[in-house]
Phi, psi and omega in degrees: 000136193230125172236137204217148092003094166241085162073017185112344211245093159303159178204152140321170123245153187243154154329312166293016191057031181249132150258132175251141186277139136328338211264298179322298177300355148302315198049044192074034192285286165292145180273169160295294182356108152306354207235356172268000191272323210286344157322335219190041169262020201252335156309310168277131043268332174255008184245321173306326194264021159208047142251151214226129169108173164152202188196136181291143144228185186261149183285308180330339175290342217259134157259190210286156177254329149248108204290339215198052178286129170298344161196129149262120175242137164261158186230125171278153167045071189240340157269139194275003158295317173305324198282321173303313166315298187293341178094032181253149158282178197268115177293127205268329165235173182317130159261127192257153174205182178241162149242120184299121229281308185289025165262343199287132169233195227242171185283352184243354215272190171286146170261126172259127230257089194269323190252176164273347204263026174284149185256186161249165164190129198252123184202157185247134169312110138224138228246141186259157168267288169290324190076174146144211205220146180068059171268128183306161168277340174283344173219045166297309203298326189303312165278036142258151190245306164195200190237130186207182176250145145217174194255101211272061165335154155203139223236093175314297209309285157000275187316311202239033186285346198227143143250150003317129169328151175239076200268020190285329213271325175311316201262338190244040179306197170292080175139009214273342176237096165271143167217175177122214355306316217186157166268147180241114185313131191288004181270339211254355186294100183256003184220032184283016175228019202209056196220123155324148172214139179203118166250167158197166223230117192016058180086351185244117177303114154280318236168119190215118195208191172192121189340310197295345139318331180312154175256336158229124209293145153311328176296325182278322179299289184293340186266320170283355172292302201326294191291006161244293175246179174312161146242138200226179185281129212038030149319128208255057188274111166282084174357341198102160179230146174295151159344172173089006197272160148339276183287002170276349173297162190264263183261176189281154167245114162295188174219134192242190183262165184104328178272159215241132189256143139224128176237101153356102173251099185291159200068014202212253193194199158215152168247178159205100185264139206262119195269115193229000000 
């Protein structure tokens, strides 16, 4: 099951790539709203699995598929390649940061190149359902809702201006969390713990990794958030990002304007943001 953001409008995406609107195909049973389903997603679920049909659309409709999440948390040095890169030792808990909910931005949309020192970071999405506090590592996945891609952008310089680094103001310039294209139901995943991540830069592979580098599990994720705050429904967790980022380069690289970021999950999607 695939649920897409379409122009404010939940929808299906079908294997053929067509959208069925929810609300309707409900007959208002379900709101349009995306951000009122995750509440209700044992619902969107029974539901997917009798509907017929759809109607072609443009990837330029799809927004963020939770648009207006109440807390985005990134999780640092969360691949032991990356960690390697960087010279960090292997973090013994999640190093947890935020990105501020007016960076989420749409899976096509534009990056706007404000600094010179913007990065990349390629990740995998996870979007929450039920939520709540304490959540087990064994039924973590049930108070997950799905899987998606995004881009942890980042303003390096920003991020490390003060010390202790500060990385919330670094990670949330305009445009800095593209996500999507759509959640890919976390039931229907038969390999979620194990999904290919491939970003490229005008065509050329930055970053090619695979989830099962993580070092700490999604399950482990949602269960140490869990047990400090709340997790609420269409809550945002970036996972961490693989080797290959930018400012770890001999010399480092950046994203200037004109370049085309895309980034790749199998089994989840791609996005692709254009840097202007």
């Amino acid at each position: 099951m695939r649920v897409a953001n379409l122009q404010g409008r939940a929808a299906f995406i079908t294997p053929e790539n067509l959208a069925i609107d929810i609300e309707r195909a409900s007959s208002g049973a379900l709101p349009h709203d995306p951000m009122q389903l995750f509440e209700r997603w044992a619902q969107v679920r029974k539901l997917a699995a009798t509907v017929h049909g759809g109607v072609p659309f443009a990837a330029a409709d799809l927004d963020a598929p939770s648009p207006l999440p109440r807390q985005i948390f990134g999780i640092g040095l969360n691949y032991r390649e990356h960690a390697s890169e960087t010279g960090a030792p292997i973090p013994d808990t999640p190093l947890t940061f935020t990105k501020f909910a007016s960076a989420v931005n749409k899976p096509f949309g534009d990056i706007p190149i404000e600094v010179s020192t913007t990065d990349w970071e390629i990740e995998l999405v996870v979007v929450i359902g039920s939520g709540g506090r304490n959540i087990a590592e064994s039924a973590a996945w049930d108070a997950v809702a799905g899987l998606c891609v995004g881009q942890d952008i980042s303003d390096r310089v920003l991020q490390r201006a003060t010390q202790p680094p500060q990385f919330n103001l670094g990670k949330s310039r305009r445009g800095y969390a593209p996500f999507g294209p759509w959640l890919v139901d976390a039931t229907t995943v038969s390999n979620r713990d194990a999904l290919a991540l491939t970003c490229t830069l005008n065509g050329e592979v930055v970053q090619q990794s695979n989830s099962s580098d993580l070092i700490f599990s999604i399950p482990q994720l949602v269960a140490y958030l869990s047990s400090i705050v709340e997790l609420c429904p269409g809550d945002a967790i970036f996972t961490g990002t693989p080797s290959g980022v930018g400012g770890a380069r001999t010399p480092p690289r950046f994203l200037t304007s004109g370049d085309v970021l895309v980034s790749t999950i199998d089994g989840v999607g791609s996005i692709t943001n254009h840097c202007v």
